[in-house]
C-alpha positions as CSV (number, residue, x, y, z in Angstrom):
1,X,95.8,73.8,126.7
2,X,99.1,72.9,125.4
3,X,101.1,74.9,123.4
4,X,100.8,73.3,119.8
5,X,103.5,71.2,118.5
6,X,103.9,73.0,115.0
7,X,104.1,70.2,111.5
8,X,107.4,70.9,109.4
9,X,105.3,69.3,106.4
10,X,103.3,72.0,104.2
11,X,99.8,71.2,103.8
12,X,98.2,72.3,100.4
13,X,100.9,72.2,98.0
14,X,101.6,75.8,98.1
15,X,104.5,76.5,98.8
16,X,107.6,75.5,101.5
17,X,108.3,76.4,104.4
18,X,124.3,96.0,105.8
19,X,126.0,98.0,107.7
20,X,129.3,98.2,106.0
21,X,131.7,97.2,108.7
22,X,129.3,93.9,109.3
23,X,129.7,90.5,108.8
24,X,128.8,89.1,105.4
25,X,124.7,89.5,104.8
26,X,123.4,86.2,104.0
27,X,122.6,86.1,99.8
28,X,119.7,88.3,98.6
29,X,116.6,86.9,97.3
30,X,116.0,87.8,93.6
31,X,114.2,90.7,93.3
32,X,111.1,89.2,91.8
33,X,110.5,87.7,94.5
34,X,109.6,90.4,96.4
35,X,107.9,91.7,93.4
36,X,105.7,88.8,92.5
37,X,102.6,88.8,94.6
38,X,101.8,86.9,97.7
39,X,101.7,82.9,96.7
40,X,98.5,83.3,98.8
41,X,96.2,86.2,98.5
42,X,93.3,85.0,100.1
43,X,91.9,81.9,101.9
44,X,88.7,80.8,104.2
45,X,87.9,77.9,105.8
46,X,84.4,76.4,105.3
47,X,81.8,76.5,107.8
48,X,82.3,72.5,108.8
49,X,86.2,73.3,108.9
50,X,86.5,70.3,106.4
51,X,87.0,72.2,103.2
52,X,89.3,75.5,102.5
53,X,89.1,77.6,99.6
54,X,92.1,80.0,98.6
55,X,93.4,82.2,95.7
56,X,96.7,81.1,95.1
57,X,99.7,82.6,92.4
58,X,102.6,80.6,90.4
59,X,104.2,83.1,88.3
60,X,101.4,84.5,86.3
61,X,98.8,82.2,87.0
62,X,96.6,83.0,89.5
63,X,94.1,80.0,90.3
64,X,91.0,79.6,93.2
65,X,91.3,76.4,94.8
66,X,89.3,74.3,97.1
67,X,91.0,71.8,99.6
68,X,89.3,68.5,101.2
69,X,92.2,69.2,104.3
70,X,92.0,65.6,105.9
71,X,92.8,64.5,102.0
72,X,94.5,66.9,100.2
73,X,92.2,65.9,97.7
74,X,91.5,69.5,95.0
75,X,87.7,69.4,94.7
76,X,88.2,72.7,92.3
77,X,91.1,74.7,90.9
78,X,90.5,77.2,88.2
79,X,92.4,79.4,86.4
80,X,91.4,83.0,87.2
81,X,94.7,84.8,85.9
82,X,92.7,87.3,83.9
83,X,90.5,88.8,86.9
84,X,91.0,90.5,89.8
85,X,89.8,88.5,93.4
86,X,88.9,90.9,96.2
87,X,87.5,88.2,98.2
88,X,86.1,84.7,99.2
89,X,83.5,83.8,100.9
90,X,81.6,80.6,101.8
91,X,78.0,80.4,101.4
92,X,77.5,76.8,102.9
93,X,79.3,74.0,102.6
94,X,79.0,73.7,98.8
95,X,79.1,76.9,97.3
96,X,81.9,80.0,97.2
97,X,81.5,83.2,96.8
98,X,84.0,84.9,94.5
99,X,84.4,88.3,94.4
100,X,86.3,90.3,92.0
101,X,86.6,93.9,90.6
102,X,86.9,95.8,86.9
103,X,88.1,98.9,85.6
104,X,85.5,100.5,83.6
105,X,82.6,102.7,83.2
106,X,78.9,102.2,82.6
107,X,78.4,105.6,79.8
108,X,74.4,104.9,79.5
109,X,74.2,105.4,83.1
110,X,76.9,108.1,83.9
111,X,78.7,105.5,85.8
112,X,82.7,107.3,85.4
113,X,85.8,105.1,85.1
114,X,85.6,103.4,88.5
115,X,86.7,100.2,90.0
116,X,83.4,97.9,89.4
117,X,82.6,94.9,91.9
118,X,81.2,91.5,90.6
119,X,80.0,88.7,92.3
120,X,80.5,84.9,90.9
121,X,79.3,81.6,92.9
122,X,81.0,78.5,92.0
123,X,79.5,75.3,93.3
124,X,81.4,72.4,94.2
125,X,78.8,69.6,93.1
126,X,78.4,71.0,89.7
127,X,81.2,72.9,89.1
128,X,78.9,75.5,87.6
129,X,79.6,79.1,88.3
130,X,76.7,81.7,87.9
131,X,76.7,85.3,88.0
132,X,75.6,87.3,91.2
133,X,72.6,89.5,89.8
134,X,72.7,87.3,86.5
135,X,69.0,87.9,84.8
136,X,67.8,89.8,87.7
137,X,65.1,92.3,85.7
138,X,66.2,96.2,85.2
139,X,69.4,95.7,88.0
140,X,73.2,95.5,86.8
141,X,75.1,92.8,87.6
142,X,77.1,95.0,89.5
143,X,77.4,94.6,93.6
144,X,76.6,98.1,95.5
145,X,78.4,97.6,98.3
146,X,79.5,94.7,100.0
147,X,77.6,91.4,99.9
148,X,76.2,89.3,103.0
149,X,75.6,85.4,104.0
150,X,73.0,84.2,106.3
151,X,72.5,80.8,107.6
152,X,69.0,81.1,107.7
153,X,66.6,79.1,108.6
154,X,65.7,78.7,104.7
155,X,69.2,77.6,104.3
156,X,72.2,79.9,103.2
157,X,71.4,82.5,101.6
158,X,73.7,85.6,99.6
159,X,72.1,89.3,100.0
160,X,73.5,92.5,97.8
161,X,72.4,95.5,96.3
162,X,71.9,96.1,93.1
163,X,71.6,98.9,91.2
164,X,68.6,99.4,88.7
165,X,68.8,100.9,85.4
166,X,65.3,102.7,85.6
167,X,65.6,104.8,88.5
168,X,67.5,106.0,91.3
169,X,67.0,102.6,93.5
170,X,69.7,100.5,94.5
171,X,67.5,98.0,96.2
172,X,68.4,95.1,98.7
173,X,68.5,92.0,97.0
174,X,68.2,87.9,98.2
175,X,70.0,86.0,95.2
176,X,69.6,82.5,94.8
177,X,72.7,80.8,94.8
178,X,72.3,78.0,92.7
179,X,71.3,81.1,89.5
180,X,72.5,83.7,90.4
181,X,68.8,85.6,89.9
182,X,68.3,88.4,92.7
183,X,64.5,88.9,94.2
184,X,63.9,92.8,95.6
185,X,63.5,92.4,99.3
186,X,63.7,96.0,100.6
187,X,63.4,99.3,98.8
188,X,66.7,101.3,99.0
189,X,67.6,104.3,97.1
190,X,71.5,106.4,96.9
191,X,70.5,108.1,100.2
192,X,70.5,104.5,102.1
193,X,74.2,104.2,103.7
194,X,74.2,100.8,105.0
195,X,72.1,98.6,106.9
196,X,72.5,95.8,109.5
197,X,71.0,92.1,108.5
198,X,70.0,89.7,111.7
199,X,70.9,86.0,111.1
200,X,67.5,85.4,109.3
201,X,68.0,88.1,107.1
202,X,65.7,90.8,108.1
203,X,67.0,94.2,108.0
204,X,67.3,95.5,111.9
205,X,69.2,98.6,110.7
206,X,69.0,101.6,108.3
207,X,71.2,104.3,108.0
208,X,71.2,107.6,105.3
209,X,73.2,110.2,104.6
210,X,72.7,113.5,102.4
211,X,75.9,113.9,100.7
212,X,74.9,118.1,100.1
213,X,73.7,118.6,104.0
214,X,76.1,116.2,105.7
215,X,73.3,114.7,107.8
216,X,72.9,111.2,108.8
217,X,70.3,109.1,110.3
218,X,70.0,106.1,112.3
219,X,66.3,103.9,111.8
220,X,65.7,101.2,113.5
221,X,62.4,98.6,113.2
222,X,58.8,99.9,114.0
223,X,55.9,97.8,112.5
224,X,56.6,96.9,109.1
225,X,58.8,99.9,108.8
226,X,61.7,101.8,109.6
227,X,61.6,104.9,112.0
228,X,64.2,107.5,112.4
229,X,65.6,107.5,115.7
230,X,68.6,108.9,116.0
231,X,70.3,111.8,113.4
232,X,72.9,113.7,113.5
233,X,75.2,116.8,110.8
234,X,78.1,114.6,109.7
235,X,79.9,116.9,107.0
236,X,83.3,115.1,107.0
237,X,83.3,112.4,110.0
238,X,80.2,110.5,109.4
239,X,79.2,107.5,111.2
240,X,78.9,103.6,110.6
241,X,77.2,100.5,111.2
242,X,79.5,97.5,111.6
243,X,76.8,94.5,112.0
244,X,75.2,92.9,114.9
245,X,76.5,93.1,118.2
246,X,76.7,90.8,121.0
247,X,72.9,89.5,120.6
248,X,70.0,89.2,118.1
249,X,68.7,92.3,118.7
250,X,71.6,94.6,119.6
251,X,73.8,96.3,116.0
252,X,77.0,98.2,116.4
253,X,77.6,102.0,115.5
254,X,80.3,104.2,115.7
255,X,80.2,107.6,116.0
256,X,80.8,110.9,117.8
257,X,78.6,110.8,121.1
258,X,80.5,113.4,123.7
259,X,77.4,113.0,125.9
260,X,77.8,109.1,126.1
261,X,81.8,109.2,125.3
262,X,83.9,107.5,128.1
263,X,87.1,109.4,129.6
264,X,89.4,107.4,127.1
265,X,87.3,108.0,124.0
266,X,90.5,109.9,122.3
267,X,92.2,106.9,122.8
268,X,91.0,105.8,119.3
269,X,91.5,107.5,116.4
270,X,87.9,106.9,115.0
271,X,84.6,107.6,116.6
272,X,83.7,105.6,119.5
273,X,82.1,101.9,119.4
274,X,78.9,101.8,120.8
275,X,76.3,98.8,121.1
276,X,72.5,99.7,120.2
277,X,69.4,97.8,121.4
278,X,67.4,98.0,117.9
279,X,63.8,97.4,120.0
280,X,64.6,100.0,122.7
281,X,67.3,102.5,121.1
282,X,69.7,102.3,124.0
283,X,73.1,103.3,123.2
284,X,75.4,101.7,125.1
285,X,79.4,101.7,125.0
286,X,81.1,97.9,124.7
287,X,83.5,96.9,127.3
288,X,86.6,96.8,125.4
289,X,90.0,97.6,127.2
290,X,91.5,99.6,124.0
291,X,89.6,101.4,121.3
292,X,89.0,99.0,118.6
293,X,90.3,99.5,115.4
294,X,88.4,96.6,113.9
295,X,85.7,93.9,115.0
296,X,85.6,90.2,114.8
297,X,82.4,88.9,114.4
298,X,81.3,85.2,114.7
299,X,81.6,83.2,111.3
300,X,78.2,81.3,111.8
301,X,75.2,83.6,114.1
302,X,77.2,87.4,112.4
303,X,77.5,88.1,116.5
304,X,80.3,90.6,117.9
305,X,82.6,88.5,119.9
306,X,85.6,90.6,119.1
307,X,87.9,92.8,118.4
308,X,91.7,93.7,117.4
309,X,94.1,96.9,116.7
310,X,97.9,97.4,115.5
311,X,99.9,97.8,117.9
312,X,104.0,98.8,117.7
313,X,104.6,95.1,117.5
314,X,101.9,93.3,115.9
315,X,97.9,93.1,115.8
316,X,96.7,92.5,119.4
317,X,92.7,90.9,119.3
318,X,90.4,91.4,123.0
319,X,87.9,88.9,122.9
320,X,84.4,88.5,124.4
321,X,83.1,85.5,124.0
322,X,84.4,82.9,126.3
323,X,85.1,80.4,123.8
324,X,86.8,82.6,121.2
325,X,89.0,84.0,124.4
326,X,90.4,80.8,125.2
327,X,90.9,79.8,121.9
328,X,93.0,82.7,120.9
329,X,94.7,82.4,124.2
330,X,96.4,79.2,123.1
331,X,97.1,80.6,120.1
332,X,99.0,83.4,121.6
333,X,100.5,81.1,123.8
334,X,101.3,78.7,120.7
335,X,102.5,81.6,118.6
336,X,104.4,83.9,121.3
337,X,106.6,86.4,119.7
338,X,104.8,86.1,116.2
339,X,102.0,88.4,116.8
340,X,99.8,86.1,115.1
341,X,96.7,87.7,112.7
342,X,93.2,86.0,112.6
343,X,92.3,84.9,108.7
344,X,89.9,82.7,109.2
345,X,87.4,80.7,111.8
346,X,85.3,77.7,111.0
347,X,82.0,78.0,112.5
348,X,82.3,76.0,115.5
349,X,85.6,78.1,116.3
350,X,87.2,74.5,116.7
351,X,89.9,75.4,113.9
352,X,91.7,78.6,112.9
353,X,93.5,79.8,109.8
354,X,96.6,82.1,111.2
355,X,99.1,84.8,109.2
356,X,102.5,85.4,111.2
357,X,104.9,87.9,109.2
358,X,107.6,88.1,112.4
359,X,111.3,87.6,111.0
360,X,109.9,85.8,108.3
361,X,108.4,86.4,104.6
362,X,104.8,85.4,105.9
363,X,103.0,81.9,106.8
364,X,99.5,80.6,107.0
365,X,99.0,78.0,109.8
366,X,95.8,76.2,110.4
367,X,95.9,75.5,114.0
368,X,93.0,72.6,114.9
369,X,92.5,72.8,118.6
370,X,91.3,69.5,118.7
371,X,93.9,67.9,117.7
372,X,96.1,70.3,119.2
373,X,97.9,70.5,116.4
374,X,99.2,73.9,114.0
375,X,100.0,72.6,110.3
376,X,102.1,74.7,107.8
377,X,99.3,75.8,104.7
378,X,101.6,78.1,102.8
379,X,104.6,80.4,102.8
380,X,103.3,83.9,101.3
381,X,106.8,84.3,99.7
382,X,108.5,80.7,99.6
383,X,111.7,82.4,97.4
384,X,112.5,84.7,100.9
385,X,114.0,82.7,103.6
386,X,114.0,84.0,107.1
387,X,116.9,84.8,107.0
388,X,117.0,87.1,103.9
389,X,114.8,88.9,106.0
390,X,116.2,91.9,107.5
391,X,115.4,93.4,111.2
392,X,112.5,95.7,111.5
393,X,112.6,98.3,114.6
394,X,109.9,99.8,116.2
395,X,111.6,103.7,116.5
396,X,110.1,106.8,117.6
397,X,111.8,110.3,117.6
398,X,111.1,113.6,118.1
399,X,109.6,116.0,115.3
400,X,111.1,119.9,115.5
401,X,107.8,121.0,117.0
402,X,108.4,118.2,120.1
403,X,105.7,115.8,118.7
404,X,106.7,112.2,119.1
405,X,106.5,110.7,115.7
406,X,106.5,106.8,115.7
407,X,107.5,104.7,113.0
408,X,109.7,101.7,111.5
409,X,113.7,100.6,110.7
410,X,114.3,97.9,108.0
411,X,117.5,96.9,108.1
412,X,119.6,95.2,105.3
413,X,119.9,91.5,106.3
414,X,122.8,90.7,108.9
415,X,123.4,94.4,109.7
416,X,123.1,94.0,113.6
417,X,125.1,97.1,114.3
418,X,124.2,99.9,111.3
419,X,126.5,102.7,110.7
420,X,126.6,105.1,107.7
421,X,123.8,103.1,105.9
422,X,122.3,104.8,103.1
423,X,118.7,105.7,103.5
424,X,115.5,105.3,101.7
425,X,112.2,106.8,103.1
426,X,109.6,105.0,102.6
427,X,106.3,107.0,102.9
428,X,102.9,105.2,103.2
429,X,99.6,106.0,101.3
430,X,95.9,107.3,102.8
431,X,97.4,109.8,104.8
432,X,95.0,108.5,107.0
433,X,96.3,105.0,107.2
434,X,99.9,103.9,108.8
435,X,102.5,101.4,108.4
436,X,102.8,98.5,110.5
437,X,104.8,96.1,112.2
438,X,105.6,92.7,110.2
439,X,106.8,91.9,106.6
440,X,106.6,94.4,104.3
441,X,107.6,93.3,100.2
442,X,108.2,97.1,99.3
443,X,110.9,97.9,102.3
444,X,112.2,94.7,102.3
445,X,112.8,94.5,98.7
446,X,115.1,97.8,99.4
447,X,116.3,96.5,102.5
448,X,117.7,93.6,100.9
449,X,119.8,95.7,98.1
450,X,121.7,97.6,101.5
451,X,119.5,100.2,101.9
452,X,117.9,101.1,105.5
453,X,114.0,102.2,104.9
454,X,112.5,104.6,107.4
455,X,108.5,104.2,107.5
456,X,107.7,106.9,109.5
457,X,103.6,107.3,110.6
458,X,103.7,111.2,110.3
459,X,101.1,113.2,112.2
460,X,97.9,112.4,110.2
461,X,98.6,109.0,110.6
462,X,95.6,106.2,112.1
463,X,96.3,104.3,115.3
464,X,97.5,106.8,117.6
465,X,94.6,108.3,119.0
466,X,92.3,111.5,117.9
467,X,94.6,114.1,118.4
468,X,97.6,112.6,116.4
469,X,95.1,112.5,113.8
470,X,93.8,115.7,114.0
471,X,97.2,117.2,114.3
472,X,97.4,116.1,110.3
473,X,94.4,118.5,109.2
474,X,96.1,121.0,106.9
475,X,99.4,120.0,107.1
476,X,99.9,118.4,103.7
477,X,103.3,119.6,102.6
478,X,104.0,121.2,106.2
479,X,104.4,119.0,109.1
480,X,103.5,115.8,107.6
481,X,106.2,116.6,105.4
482,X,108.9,117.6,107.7
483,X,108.4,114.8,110.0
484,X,109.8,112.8,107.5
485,X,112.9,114.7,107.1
486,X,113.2,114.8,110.8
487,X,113.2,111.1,111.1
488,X,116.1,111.4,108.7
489,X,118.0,114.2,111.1
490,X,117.4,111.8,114.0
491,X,119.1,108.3,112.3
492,X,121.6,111.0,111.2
493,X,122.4,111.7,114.8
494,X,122.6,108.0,115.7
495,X,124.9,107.3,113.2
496,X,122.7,104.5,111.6
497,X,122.4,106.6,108.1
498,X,124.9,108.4,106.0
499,X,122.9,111.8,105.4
500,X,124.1,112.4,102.1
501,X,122.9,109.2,101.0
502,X,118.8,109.6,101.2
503,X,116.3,109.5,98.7
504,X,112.5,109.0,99.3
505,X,109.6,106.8,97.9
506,X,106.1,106.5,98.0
507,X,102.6,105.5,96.6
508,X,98.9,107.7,96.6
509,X,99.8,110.2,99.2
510,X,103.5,109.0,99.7
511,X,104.2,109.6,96.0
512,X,102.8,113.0,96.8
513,X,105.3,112.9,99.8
514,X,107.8,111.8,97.3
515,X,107.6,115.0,94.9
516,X,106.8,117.5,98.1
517,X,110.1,115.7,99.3
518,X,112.0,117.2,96.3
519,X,110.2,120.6,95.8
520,X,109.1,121.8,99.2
521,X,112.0,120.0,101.6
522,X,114.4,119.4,99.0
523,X,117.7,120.0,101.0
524,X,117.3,116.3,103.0
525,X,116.9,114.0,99.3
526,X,119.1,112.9,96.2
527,X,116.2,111.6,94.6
528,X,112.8,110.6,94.7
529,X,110.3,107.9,93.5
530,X,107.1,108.2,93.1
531,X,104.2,106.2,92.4
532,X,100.9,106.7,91.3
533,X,101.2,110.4,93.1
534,X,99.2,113.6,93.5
535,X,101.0,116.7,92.0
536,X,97.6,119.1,91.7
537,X,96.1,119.4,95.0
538,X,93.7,121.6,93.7
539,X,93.1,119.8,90.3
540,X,92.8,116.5,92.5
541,X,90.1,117.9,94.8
542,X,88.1,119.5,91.6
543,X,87.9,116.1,89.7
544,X,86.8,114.3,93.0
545,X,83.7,116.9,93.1
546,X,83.4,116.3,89.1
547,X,82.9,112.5,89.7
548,X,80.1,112.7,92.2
549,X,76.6,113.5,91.9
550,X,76.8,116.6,94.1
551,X,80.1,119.0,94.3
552,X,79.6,119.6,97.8
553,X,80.2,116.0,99.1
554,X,81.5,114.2,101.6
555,X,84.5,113.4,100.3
556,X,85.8,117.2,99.0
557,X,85.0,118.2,102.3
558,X,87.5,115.7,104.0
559,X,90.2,116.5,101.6
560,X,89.4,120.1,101.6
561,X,90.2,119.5,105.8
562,X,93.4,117.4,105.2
563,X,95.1,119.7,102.8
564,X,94.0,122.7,104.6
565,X,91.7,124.2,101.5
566,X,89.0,126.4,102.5
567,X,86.6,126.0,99.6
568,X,86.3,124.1,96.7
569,X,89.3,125.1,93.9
570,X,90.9,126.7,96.3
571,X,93.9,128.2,95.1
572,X,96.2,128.8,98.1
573,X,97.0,125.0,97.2
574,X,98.8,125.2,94.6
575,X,101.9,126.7,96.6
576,X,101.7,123.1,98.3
577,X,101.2,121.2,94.3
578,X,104.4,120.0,93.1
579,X,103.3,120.6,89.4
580,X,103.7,124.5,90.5
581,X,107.0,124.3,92.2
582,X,109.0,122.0,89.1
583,X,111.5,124.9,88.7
584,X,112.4,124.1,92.3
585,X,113.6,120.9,91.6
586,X,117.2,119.9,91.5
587,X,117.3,115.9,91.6
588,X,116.3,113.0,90.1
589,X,112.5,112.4,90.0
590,X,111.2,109.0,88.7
591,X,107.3,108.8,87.9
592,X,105.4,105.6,87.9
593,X,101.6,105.3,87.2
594,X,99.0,102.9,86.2
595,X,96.6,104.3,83.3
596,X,93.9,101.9,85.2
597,X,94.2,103.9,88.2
598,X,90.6,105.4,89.1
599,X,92.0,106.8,92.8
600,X,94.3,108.9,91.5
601,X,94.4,109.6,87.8
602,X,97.5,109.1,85.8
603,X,97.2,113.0,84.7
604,X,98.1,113.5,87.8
605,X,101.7,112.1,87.2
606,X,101.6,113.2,83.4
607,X,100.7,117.2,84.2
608,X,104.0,116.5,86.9
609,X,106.5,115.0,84.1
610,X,105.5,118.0,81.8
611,X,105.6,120.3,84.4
612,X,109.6,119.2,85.0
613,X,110.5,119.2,81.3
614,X,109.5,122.5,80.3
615,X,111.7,123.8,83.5
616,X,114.3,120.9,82.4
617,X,114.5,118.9,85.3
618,X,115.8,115.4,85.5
619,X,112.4,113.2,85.1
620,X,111.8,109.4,84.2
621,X,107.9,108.7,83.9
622,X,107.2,105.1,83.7
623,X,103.1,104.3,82.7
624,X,102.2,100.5,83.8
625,X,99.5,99.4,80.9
626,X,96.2,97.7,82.6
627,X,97.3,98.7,86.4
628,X,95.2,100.1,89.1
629,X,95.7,102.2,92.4
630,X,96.7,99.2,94.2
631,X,99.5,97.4,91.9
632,X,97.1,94.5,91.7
633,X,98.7,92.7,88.6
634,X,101.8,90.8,89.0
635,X,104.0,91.7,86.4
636,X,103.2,95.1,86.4
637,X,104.4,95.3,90.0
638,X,107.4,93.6,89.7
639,X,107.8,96.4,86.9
640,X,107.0,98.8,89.3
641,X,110.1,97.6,91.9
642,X,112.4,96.9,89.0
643,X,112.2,100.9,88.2
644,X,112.5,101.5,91.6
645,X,115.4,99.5,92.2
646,X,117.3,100.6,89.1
647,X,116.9,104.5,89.9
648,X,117.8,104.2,93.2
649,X,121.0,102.5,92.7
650,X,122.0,104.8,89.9
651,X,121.2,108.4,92.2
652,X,121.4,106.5,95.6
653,X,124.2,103.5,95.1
654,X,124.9,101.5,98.3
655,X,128.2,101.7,99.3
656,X,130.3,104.5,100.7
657,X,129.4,107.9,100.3
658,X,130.8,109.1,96.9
């Protein structure tokens, strides 16, 4: 197939298309513009590829809209500025599956401040949106887990659980779409993991774990029933179902199998991807080239035909179907150099919603291979031209111990030769997670005021295989932290940073990174920023037991392992807390926290600012009213940058070295 011929109209009506010895860097973009949050958050294409529903933001208004594309026509746009979307999803041609969450707590049941998910179906024809779980007898409105659509032969059809307010059941529900009322279909209680639905419906997978024994179980059909088959002690790494495989009758697991592991199983950083027959309990492994990081399954029959993982320079997919091969072929081939992301597939993989983020703020393409044809839907940041974006390079360098530690350089727009930049690192959350190539609002934001941003993925980071993983366990505050400070020596060495002129930044664990920076590394940073932070390690582990059922769970146990505790309240942590080492600190610190946050809790940031005024250290604590762990409200995050911005140019000005 051709390479398509790309439209320079946008489609949708969402939006349009340094170093100091440099030439002049084109204008900077206001800063709310990086602030403000994506113009686009979500979108899906309906099953017939006709229709396409996104969540779009204009200012504060954040509205769900549904598209006739041929048209343009707006069958539906609502205001939904006071909720939070998590995600859309068609069920049929007529109805949409909205998806949002709440912070709050349910008291009568012992439910703690948590981030709540709802369900909401809007449909097209009457314009009437019911609740998910709405009137269902004894059961919450509440989604327990995520939900699922089937095309069955009974037409499409929404499954959730719910959670009863009687007992300990949180059974799997079939709602009906047009009221929203759930009907029981299969008995499940807190001990049920997940489970795998075939396209009609029909459970063909149990799994259950025992948060105080660690062990998990596989059960597949037998009779009426479900039989244990497989089981295995999972403390800390347990594993998963991920839906169907590549037939009917076939459901994908991951997990730690040494005795069926191939020779590149470390490869991946997670357990290994193996396919199951659910009628004859043969494990088998799938025959992708790279361990996956995620799977793509198909929009209409749920069946694997996929998969994708970051790579240094963009998400690269593998494909197993033949059709969804070729397709994404031509895409590639369309797209080269823009590492192009998958959003969205209509069901007869004839069109394709596509994200690029290459040199540019971010665009959504819907590509219709038909008409071989890619059409602009909307700029994810229409106020940032490509040109106010500045360079990002893929880096690695050498950590003191010899590791190679990979990472990211944002440059300030039109600095093609840094020198003597001043430097702001830029640490990412999980630890378990990483940073990745592509447009990033937070280091471009600072890349656009003159600062270079190093993202360094730090040992504990995802992506780079089991042992770089592994080579994270207890090293909160250690090596995770000085590989950060040795990506700073090594730009130092290059000449590309001044290093008198760093300060670091960071949210979840990087706003830990960002006070370890300053107490237990504090030679290498002026300042620090940190946002929504743990100072208490040992504080932070005790109130994840408190808010479980059972103090020995999963979840204390794998940050016991990260953070190198040995038991629960373990106090050789606290010589790794920054609230304990506060006397230690002699430069700016600014704190910012949302008192909605139910990942991290704002005490966490509070116990740290009191901790620094009684040894009468420079602190600035900033609390964002009505904000969560993920800076999900608009103004609130351009608040959140503003702060940022503001400190660092007072204790880390651009400009020469003073």
């Amino acid at each position: 197939m051709k390479a398509f011929a790309l439209a320079v109209a946008a489609f949708c009506c969402v939006g349009s298309a340094g170093a100091w010895a440099q030439s002049p860097a084109p204008a900077a973009a206001p800063l709310e513009a990086y602030g403000a949050t994506p113009a686009v958050e979500l979108i899906q294409l309906s099953p017939s590829g006709e229709l396409i529903a996104r969540v779009t933001v204009t200012g504060e208004t954040r509205s769900l809209a549904v598209t006739r594309i041929a048209t343009r026509e707006d069958l539906f746009v609502g205001d939904i500025s006071v909720i939070k979307v998590r995600d859309l999803r068609w069920i049929g041609e007529g109805r949409v599956l909205v998806v949002t969450s709440q912070t709050r707590n349910i008291a009568s049941l012992g439910i703690p401040r948590s981030e709540l998910f709802f369900g909401q179906v809007l449909d097209l024809e009457t314009r009437r949106v019911v609740q998910v779980l709405d009137r269902t007898t004894d059961v919450l409105p509440v989604l327990y887990g995520p939900a699922s659509v089937r095309n069955t032969s009974d037409g499409d059809t929404l499954f959730v659980r719910g959670v009863s307010v009687v007992n300990d059941q949180a059974n799997l529900h079939r709602v009906d779409p047009r009221t929203g009322r759930g009907r029981s279909v299969a008995y499940m209680d807190s001990t049920t993991d997940d489970y795998v639905l075939d396209g009609e419906g029909e459970i063909i997978a149990l799994s259950r774990y025992d948060e105080r024994t660690g062990r998990w179980s596989l059960r597949l059909p037998e009779g009426r029933g479900h039989r244990e088959v497989w089981a295995v002690d999972a403390p800390v790494d347990v594993p998963a179902l991920h839906g169907m495989g590549r037939t009917p009758r076939t459901i994908i697991i991951s997990a730690d199998r040494p005795d069926l592991s191939s020779e590149d199983a470390g490869s991946g950083d997670a357990d290994e991807v193996f396919e199951v027959n659910v009628d004859t309990g043969e494990w088998s492994r799938l025959p992708f080239d790279h361990a996956p990081g995620f799977l793509v399954h198909h929009p209409r029959t749920r069946l694997l035909i996929g998969a994708g993982r970051d790579e240094a320079d963009g998400v690269r997919y593998e494909f197993l179907d033949p059709q969804a091969l070729r397709r994404w072929q031509s895409v590639e081939r369309a797209f080269s150099g823009k590492a192009p992301q998958l959003v969205s597939w209509n069901d007869a993989l004839t069109q394709v919603v596509v994200f690029t983020d290459t040199g540019e703020a971010g665009q959504y393409q819907l590509v219709d291979f038909e008409r071989r044809a890619a059409d602009i839907v909307a700029d994810a940041y229409p106020a940032i031209a490509p040109e106010q974006v500045g360079a990002v390079r893929s880096i690695h360098y050498v950590a003191r111990d010899g590791l190679s530690i990979p990472g990211y350089l944002t440059l300030p727009p039109g600095a093609a030769e840094p020198a003597g930049l001043p430097l702001v690192v830029l640490a990412h959350g999980g630890p378990a997670s990483r940073d990745v190539a592509g447009f990033d609002w937070w280091a471009q934001a600072l890349a656009s005021r003159g600062y270079a941003v190093l993202q360094a993925n730090f040992r504990g980071s995802t992506g780079y295989g089991r042992a770089f993983l592994e080579a994270g366990y207890g090293e909160w505050g250690r090596k995770m932290q000085t590989d950060l400070s040795d990506g700073v020596r090594w730009l130092a060495s290059e000449g590309i940073i001044d290093p008198a002129k760093v300060c670091i930044v960071g949210a979840s664990y990087g706003g830990y990174a960002a006070m370890a920076g300053l107490t237990l590394d504090s030679e290498v940073y002026r300042c620090g920023v940190s946002v929504a932070g743990v100072s208490d390690l040992r504080r932070m582990v005790n109130w994840e037991a408190e808010q479980a059922r059972h103090k020995n769970n999963q979840t204390v146990r794998y940050w016991n392992r990260f953070m190198g505790a040995a038991r629960l309240n373990d106090r050789t942590l606290d010589d790794l807390s920054p609230a304990y080492l506060a006397a230690s600190v002699d430069s700016p610190l600014l704190l910012i926290h949302g008192r909605d946050d139910t990942v991290v809790p704002i005490d966490q940031s509070r116990l740290m600012a009191e901790a620094l005024r009684r040894a009468g250290k420079p602190v600035e604590f900033v609390e964002l009213p009505g904000e969560d762990h993920w800076l999900s409200r608009s103004a609130t995050r351009r608040q959140m940058l503003a702060e940022t911005v503001r400190f660092l140019e007072a204790n880390n000005p651009p400009g020469p070295a003073d």
